[in-house]
PDB file of N, CA, C and O in Angstrom:
ATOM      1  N   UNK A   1      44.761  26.051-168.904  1.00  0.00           N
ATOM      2  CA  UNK A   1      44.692  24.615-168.964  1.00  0.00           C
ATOM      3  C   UNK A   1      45.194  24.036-167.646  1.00  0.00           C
ATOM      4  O   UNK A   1      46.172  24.438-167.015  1.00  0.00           O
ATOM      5  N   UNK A   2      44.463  23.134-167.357  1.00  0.00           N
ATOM      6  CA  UNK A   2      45.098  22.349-166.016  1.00  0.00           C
ATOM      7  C   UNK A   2      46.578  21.569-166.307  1.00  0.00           C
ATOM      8  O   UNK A   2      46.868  20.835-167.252  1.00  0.00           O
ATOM      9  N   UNK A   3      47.382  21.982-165.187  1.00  0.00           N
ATOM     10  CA  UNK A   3      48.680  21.800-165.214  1.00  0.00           C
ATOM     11  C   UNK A   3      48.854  20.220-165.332  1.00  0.00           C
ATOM     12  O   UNK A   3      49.731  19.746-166.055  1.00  0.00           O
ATOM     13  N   UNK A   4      47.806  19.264-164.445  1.00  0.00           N
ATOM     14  CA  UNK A   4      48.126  17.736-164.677  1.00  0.00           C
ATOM     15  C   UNK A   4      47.897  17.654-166.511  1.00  0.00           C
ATOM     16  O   UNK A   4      48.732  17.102-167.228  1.00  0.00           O
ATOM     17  N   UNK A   5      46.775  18.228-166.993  1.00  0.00           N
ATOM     18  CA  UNK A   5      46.360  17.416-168.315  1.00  0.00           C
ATOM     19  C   UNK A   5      47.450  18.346-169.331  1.00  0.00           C
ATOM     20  O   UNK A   5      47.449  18.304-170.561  1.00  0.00           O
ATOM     21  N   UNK A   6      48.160  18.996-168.661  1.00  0.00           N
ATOM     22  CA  UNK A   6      49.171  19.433-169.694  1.00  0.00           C
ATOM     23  C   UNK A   6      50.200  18.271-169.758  1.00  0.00           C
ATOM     24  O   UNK A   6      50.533  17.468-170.630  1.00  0.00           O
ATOM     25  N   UNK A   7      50.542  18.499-168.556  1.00  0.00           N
ATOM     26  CA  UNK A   7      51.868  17.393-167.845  1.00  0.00           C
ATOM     27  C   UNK A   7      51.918  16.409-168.659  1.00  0.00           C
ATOM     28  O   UNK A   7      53.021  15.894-168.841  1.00  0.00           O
ATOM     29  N   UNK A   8      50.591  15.811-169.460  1.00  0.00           N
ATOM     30  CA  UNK A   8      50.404  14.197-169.663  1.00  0.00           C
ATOM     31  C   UNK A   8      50.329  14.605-170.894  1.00  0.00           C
ATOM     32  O   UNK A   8      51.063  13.962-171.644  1.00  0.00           O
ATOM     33  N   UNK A   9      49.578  15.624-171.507  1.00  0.00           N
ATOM     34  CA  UNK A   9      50.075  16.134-173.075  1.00  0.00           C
ATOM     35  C   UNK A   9      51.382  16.104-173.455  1.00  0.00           C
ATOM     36  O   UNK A   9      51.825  15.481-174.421  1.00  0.00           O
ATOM     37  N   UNK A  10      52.049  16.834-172.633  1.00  0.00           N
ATOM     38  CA  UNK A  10      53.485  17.234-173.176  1.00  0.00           C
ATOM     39  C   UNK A  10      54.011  15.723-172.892  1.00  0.00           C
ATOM     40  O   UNK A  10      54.396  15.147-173.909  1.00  0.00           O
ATOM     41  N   UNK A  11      54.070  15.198-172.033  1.00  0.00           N
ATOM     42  CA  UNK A  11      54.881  13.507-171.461  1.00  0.00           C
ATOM     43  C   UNK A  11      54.184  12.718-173.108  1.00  0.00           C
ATOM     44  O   UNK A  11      55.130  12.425-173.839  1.00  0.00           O
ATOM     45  N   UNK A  12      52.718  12.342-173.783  1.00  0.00           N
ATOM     46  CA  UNK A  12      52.831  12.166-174.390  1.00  0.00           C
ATOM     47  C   UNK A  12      53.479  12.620-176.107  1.00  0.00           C
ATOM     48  O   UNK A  12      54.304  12.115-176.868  1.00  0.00           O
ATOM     49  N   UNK A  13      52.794  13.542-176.140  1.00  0.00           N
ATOM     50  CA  UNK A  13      54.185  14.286-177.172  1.00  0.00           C
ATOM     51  C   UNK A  13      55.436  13.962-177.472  1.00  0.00           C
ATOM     52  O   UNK A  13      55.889  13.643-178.571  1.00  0.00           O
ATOM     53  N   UNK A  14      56.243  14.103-175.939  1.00  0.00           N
ATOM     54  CA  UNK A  14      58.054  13.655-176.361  1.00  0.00           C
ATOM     55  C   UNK A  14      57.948  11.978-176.382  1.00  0.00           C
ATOM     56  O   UNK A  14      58.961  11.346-176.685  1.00  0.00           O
ATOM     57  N   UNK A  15      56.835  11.342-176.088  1.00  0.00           N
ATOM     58  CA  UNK A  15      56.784  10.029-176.359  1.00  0.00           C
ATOM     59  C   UNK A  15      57.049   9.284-177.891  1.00  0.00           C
ATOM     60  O   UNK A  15      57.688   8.351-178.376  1.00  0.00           O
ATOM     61  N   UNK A  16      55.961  10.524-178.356  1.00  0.00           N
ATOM     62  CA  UNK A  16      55.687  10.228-179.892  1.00  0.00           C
ATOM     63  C   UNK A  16      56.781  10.753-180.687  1.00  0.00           C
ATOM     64  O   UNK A  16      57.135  10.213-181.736  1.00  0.00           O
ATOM     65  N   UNK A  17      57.314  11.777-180.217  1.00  0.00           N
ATOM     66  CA  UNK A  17      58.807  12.301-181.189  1.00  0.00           C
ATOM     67  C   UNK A  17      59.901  10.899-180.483  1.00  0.00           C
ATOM     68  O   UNK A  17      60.579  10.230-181.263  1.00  0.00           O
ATOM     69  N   UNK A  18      59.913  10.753-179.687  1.00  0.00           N
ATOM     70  CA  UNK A  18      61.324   9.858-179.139  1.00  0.00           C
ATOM     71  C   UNK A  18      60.859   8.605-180.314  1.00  0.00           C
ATOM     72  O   UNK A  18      61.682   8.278-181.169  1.00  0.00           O
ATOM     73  N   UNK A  19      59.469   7.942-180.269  1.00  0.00           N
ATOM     74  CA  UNK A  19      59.450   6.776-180.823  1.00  0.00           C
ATOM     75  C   UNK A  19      60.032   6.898-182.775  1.00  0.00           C
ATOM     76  O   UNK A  19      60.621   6.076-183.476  1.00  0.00           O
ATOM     77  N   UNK A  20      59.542   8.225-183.061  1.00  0.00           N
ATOM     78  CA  UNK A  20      59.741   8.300-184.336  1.00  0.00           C
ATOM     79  C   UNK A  20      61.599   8.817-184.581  1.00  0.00           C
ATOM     80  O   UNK A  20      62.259   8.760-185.618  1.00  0.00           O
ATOM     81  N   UNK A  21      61.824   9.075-183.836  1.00  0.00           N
ATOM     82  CA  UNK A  21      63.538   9.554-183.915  1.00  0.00           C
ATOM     83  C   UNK A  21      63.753   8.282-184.154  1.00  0.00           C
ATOM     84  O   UNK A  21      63.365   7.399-183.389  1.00  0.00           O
ATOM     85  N   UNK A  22      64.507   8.025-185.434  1.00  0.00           N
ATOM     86  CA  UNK A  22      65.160   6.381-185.575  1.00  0.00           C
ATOM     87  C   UNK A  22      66.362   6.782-186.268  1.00  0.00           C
ATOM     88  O   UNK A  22      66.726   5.955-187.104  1.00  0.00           O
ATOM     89  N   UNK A  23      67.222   8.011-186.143  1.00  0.00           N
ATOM     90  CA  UNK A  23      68.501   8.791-186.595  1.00  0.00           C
ATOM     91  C   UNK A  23      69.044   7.244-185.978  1.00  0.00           C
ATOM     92  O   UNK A  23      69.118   6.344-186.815  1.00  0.00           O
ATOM     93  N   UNK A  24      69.302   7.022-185.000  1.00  0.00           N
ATOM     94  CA  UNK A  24      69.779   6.093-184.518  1.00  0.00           C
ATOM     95  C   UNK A  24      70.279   4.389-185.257  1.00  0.00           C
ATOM     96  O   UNK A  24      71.299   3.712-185.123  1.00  0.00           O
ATOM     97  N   UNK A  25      69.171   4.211-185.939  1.00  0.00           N
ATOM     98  CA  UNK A  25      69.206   3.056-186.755  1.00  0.00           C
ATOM     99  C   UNK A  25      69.590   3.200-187.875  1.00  0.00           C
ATOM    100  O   UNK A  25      68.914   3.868-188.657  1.00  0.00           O
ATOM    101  N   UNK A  26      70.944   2.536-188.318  1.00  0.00           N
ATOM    102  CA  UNK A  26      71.577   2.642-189.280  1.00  0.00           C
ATOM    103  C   UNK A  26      71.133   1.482-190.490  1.00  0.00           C
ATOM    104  O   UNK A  26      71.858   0.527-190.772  1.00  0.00           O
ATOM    105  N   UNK A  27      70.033   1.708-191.030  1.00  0.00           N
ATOM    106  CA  UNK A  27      69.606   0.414-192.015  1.00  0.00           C
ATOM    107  C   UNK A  27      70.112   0.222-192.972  1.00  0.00           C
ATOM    108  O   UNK A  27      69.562  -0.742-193.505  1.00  0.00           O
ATOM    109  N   UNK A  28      71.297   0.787-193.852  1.00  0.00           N
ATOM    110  CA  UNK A  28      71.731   0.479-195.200  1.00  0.00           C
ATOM    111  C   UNK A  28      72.810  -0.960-194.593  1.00  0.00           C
ATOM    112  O   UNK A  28      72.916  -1.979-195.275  1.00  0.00           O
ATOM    113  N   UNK A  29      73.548  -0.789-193.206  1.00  0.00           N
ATOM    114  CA  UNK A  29      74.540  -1.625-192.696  1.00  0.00           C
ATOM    115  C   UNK A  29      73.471  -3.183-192.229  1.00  0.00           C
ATOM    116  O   UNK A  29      74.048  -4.258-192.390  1.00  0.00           O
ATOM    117  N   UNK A  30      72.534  -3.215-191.883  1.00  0.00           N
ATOM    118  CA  UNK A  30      71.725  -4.209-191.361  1.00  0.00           C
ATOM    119  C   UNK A  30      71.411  -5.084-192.226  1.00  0.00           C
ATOM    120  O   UNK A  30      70.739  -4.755-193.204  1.00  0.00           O
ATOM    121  N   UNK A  31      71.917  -6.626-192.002  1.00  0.00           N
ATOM    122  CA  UNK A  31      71.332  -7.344-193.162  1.00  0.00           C
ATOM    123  C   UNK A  31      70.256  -8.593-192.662  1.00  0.00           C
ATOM    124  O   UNK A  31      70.111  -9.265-191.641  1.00  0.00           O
ATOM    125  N   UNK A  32      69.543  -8.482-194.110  1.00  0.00           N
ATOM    126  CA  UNK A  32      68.128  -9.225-193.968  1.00  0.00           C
ATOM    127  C   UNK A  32      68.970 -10.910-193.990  1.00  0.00           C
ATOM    128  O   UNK A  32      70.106 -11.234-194.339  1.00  0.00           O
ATOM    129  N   UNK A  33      68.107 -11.502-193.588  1.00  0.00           N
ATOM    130  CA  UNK A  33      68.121 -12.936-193.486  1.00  0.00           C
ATOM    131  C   UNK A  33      68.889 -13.345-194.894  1.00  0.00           C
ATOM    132  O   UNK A  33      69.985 -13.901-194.839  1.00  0.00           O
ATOM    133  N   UNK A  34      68.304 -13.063-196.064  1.00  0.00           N
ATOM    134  CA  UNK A  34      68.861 -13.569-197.514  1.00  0.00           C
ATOM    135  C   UNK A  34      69.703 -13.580-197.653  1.00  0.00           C
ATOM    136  O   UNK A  34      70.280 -14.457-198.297  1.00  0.00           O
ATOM    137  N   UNK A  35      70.605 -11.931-196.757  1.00  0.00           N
ATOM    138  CA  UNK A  35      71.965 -11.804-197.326  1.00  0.00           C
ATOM    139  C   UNK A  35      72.772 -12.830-195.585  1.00  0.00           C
ATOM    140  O   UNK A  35      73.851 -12.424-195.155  1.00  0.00           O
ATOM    141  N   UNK A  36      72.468 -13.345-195.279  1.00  0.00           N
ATOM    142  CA  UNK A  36      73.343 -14.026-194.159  1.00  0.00           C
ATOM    143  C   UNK A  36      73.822 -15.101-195.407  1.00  0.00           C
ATOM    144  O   UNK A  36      73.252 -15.466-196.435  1.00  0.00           O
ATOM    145  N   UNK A  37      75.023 -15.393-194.861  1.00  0.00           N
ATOM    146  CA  UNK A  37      76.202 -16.784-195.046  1.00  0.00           C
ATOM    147  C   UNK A  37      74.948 -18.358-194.607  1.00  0.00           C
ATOM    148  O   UNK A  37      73.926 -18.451-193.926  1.00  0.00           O
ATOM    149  N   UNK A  38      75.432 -18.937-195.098  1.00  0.00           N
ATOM    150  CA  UNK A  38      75.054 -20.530-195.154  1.00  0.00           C
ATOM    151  C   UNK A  38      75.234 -20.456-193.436  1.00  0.00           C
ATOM    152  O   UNK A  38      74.536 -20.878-192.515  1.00  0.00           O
ATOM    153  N   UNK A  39      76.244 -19.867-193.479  1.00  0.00           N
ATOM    154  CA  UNK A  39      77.127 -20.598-191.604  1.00  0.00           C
ATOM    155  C   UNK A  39      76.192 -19.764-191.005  1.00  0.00           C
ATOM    156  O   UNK A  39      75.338 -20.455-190.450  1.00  0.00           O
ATOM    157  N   UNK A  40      75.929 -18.232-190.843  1.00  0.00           N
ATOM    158  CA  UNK A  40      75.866 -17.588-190.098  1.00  0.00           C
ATOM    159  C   UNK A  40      74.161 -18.307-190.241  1.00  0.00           C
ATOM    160  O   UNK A  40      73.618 -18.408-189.141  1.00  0.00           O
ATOM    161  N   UNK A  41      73.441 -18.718-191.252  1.00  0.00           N
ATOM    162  CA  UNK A  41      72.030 -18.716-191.038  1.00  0.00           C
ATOM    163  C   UNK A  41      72.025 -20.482-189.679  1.00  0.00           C
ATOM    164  O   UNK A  41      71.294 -20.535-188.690  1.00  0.00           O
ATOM    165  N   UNK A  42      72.904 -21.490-190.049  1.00  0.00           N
ATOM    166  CA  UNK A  42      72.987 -22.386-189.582  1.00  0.00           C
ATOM    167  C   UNK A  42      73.247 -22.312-187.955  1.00  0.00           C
ATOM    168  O   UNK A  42      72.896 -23.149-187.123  1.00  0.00           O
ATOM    169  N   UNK A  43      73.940 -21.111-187.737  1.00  0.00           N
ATOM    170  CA  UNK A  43      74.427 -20.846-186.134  1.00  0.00           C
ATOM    171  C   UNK A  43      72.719 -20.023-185.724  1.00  0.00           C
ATOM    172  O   UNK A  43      72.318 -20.133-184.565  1.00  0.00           O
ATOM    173  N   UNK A  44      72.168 -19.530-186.383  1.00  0.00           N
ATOM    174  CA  UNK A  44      71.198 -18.910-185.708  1.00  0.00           C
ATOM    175  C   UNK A  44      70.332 -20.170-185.666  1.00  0.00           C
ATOM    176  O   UNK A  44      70.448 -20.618-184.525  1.00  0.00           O
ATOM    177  N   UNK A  45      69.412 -21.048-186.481  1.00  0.00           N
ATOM    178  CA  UNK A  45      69.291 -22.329-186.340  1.00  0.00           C
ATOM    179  C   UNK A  45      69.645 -22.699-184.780  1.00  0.00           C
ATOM    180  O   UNK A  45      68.867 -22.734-183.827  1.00  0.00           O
ATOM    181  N   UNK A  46      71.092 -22.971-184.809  1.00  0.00           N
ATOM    182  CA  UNK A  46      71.320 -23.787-183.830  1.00  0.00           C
ATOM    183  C   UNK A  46      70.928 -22.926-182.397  1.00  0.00           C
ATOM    184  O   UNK A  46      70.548 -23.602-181.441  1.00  0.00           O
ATOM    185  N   UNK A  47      70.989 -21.924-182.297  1.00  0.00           N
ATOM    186  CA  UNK A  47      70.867 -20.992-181.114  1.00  0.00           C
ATOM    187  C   UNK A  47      69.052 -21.188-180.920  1.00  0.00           C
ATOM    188  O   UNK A  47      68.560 -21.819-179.985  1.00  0.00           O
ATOM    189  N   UNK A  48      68.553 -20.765-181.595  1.00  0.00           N
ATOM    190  CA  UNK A  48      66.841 -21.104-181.299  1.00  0.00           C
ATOM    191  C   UNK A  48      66.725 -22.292-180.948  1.00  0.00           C
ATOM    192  O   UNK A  48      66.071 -22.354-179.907  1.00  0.00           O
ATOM    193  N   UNK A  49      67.174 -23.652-181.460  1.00  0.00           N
ATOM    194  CA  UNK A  49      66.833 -24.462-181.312  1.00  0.00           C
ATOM    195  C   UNK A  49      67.365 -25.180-179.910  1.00  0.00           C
ATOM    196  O   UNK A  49      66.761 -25.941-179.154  1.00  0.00           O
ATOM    197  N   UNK A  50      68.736 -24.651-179.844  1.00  0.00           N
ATOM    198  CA  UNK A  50      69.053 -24.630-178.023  1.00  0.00           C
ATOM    199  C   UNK A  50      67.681 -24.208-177.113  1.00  0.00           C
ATOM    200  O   UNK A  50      66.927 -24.931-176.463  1.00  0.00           O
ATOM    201  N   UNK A  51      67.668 -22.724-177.337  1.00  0.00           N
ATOM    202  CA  UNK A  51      67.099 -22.139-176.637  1.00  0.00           C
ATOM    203  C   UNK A  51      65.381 -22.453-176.444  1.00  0.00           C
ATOM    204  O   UNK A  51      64.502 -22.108-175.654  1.00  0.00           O
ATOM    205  N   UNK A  52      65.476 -23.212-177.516  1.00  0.00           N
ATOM    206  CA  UNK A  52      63.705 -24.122-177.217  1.00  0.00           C
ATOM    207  C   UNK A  52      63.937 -24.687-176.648  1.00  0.00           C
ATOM    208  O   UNK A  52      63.180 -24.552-175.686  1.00  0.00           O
ATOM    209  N   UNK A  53      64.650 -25.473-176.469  1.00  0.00           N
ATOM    210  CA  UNK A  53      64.784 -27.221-175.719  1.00  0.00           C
ATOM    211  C   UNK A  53      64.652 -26.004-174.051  1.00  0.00           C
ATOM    212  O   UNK A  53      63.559 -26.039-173.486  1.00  0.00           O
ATOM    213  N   UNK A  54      65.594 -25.199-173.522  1.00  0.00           N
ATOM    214  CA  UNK A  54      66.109 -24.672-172.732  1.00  0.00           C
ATOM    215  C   UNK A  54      64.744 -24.483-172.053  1.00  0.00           C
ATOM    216  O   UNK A  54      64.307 -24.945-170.999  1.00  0.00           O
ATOM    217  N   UNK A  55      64.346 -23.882-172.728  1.00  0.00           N
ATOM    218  CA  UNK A  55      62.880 -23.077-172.142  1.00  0.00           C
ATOM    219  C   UNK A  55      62.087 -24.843-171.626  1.00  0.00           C
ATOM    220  O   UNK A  55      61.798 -25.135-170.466  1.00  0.00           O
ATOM    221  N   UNK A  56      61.913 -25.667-172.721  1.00  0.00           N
ATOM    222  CA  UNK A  56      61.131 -27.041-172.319  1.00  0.00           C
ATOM    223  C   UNK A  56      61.730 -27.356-170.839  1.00  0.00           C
ATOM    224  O   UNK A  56      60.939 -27.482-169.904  1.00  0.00           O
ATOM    225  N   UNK A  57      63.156 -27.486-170.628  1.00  0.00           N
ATOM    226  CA  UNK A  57      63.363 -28.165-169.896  1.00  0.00           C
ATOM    227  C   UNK A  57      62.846 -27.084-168.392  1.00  0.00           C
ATOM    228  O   UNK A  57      62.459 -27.662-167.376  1.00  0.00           O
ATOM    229  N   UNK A  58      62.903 -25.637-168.434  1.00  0.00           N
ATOM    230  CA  UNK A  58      62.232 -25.105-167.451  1.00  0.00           C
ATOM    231  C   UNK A  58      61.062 -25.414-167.023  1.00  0.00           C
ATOM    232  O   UNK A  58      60.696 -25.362-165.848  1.00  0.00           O
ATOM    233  N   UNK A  59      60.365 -25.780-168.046  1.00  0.00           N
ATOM    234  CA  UNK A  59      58.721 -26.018-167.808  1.00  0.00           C
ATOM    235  C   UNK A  59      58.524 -27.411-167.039  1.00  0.00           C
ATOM    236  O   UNK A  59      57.426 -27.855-166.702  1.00  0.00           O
ATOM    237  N   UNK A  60      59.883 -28.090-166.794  1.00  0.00           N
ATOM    238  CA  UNK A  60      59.760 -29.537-166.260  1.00  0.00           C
ATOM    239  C   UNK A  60      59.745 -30.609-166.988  1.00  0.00           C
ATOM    240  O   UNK A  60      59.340 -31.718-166.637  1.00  0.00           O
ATOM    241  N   UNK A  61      60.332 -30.199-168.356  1.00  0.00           N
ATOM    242  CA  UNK A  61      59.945 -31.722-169.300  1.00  0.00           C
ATOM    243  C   UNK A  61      61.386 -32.305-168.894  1.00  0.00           C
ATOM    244  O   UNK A  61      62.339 -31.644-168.480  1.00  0.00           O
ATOM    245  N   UNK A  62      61.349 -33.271-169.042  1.00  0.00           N
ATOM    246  CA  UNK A  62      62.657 -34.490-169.758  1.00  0.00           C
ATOM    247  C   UNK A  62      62.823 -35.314-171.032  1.00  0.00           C
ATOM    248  O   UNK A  62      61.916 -35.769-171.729  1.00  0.00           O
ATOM    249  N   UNK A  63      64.085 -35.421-171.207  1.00  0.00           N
ATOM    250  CA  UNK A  63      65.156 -36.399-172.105  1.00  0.00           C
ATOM    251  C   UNK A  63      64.826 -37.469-172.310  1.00  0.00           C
ATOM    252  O   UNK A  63      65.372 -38.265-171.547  1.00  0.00           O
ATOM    253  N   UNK A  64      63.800 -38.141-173.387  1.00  0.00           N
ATOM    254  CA  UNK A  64      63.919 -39.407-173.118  1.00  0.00           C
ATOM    255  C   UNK A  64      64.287 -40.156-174.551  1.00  0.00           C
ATOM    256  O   UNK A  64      63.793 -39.678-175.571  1.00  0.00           O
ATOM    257  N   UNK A  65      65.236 -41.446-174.661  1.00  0.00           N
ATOM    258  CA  UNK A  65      65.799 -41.532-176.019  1.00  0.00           C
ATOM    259  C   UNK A  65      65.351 -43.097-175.903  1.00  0.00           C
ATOM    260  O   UNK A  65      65.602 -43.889-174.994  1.00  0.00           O
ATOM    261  N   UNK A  66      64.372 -43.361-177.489  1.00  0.00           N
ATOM    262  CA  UNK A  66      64.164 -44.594-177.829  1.00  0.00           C
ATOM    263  C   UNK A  66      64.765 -45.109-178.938  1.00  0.00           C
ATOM    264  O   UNK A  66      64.213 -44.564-179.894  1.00  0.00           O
ATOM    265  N   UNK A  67      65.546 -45.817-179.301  1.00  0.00           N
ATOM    266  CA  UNK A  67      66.118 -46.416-180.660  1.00  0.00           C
ATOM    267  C   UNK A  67      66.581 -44.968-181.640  1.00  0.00           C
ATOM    268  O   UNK A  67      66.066 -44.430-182.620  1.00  0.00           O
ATOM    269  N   UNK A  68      67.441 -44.768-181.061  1.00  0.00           N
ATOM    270  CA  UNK A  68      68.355 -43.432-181.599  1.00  0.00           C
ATOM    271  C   UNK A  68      67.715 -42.246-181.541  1.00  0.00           C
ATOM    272  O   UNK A  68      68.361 -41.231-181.801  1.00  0.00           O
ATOM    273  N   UNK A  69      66.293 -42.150-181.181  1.00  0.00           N
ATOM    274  CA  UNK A  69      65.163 -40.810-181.380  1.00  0.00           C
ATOM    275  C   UNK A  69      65.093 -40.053-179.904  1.00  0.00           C
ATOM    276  O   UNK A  69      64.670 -40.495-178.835  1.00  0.00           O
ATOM    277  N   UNK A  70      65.451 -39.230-180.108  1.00  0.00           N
ATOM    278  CA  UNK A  70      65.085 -38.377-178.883  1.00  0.00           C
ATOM    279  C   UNK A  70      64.132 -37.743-178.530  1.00  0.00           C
ATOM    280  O   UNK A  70      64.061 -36.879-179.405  1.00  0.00           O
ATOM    281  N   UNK A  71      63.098 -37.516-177.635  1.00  0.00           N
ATOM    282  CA  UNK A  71      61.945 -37.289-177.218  1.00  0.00           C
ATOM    283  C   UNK A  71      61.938 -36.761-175.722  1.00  0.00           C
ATOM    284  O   UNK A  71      62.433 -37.264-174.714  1.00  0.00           O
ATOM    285  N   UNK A  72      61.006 -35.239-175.949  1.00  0.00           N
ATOM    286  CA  UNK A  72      61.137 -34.330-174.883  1.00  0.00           C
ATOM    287  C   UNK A  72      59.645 -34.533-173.996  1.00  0.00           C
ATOM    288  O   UNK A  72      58.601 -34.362-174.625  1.00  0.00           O
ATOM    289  N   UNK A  73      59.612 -34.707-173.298  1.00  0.00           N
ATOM    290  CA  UNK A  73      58.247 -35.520-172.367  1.00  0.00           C
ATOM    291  C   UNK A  73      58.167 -34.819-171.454  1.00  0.00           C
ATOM    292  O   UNK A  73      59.165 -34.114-171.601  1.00  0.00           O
ATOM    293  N   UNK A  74      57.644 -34.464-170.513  1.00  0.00           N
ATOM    294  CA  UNK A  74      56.629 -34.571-169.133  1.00  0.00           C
ATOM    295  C   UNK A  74      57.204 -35.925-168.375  1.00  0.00           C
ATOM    296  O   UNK A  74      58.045 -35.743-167.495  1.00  0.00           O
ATOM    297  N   UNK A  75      56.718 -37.492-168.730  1.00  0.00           N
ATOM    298  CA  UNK A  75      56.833 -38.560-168.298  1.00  0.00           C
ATOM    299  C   UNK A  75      57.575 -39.544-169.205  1.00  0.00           C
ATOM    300  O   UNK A  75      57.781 -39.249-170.382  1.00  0.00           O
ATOM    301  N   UNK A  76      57.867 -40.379-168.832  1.00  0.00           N
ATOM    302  CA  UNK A  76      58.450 -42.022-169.502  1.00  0.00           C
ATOM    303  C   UNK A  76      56.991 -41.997-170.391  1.00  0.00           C
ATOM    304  O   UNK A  76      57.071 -41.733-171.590  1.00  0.00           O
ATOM    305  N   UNK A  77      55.594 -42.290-169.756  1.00  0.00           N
ATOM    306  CA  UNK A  77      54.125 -43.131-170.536  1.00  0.00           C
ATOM    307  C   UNK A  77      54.146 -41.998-171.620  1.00  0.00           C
ATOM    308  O   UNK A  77      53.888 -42.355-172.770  1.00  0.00           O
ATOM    309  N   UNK A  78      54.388 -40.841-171.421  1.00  0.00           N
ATOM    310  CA  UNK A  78      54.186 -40.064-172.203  1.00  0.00           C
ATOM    311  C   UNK A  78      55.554 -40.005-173.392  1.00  0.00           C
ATOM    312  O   UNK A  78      55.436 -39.455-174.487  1.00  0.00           O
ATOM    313  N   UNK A  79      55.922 -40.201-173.255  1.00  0.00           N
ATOM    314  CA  UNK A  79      57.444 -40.526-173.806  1.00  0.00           C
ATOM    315  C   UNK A  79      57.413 -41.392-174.958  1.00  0.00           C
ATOM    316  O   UNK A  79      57.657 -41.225-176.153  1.00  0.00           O
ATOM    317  N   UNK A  80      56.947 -42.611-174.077  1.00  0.00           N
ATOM    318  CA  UNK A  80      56.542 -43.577-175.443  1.00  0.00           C
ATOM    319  C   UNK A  80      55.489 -43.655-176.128  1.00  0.00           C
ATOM    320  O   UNK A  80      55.285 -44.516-176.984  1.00  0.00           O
ATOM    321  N   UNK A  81      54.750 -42.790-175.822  1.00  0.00           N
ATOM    322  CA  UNK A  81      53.351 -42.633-176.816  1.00  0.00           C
ATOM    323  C   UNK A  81      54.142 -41.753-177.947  1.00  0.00           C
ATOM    324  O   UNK A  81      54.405 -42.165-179.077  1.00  0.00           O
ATOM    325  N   UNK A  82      54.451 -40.540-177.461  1.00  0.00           N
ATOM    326  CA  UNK A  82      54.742 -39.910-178.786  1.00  0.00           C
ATOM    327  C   UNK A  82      55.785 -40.474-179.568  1.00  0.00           C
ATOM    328  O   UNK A  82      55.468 -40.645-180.745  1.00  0.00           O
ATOM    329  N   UNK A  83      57.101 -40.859-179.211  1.00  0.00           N
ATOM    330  CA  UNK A  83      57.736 -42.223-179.958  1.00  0.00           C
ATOM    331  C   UNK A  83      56.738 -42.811-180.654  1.00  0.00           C
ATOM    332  O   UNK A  83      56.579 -42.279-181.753  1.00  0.00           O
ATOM    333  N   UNK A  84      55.632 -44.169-180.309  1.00  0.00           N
ATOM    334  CA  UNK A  84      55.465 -45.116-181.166  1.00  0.00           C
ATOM    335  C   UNK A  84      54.159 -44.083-182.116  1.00  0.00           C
ATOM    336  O   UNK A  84      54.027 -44.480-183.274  1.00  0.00           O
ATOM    337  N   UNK A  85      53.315 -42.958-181.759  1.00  0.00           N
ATOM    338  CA  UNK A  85      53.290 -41.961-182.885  1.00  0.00           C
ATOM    339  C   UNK A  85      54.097 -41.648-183.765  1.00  0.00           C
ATOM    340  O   UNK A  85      53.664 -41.611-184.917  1.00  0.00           O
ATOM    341  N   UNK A  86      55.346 -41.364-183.550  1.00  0.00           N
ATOM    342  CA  UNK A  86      56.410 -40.883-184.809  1.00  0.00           C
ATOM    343  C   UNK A  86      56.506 -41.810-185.471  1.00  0.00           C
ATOM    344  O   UNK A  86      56.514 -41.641-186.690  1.00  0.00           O
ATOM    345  N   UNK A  87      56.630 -43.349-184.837  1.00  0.00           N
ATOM    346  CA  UNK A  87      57.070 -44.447-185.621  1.00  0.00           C
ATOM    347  C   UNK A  87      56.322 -44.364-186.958  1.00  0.00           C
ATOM    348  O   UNK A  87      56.592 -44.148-188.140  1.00  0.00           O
ATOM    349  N   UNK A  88      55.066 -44.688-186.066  1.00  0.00           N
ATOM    350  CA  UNK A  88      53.903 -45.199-187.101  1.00  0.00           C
ATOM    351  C   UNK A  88      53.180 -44.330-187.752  1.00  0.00           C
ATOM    352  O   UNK A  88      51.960 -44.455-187.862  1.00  0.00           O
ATOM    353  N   UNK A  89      53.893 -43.294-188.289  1.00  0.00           N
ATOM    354  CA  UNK A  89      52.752 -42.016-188.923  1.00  0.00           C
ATOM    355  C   UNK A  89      53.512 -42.702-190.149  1.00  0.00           C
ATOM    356  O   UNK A  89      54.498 -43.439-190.176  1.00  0.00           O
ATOM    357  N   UNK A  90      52.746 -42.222-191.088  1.00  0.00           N
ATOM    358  CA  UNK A  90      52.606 -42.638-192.709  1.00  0.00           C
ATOM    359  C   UNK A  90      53.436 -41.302-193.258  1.00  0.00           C
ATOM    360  O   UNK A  90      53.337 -40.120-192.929  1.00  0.00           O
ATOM    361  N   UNK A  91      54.185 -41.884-194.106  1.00  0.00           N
ATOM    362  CA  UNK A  91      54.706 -40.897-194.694  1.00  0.00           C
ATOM    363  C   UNK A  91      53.988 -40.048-195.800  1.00  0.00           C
ATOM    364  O   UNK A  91      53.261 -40.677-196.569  1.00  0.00           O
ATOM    365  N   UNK A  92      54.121 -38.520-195.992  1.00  0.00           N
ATOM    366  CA  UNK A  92      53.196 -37.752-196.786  1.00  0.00           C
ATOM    367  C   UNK A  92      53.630 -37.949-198.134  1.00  0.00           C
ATOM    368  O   UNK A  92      53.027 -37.409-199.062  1.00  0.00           O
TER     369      UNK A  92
END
């Protein structure tokens, strides 16, 4: 057999044993979402929802606050469009 198409046999091989070795992961200790605390589900909440804004504000948006509502924009024109949208949507 040619030594490259071995090389890449065997390289895939320990690929496929490394991915399936999960000795490592201890799942009886790991808990699902259900079993989190009120607090602990509320702090993860708050961490995504940081971390959205975070990412917006990379992309170049801004802060803009109309009558207590806060609104993440591109521009001011754009700002108040989606404001007087929120206003005026009908409730479901």
């Amino acid at each position: 057999m040619n030594s490259k198409i071995y090389q890449t046999m065997l390289m895939y091989a320990m690929a496929g044993l490394m991915l399936n070795d999960t000795s490592h992961l201890d799942r009886s200790i790991a808990k699902t979402y259900e079993d989190l605390t009120d607090e602990e589900k509320q702090n993860i909440k708050r961490y995504y929802e940081a971390r959205k804004k975070e990412l917006l504000f990379k992309k170049g948006l801004k802060e803009f606050c109309f009558g207590g509502i806060t609104i993440i924009a591109l521009n001011e024109k754009n700002a108040k469009r989606k404001y007087e949208k929120f206003v005026n949507q009908k409730p479901a």
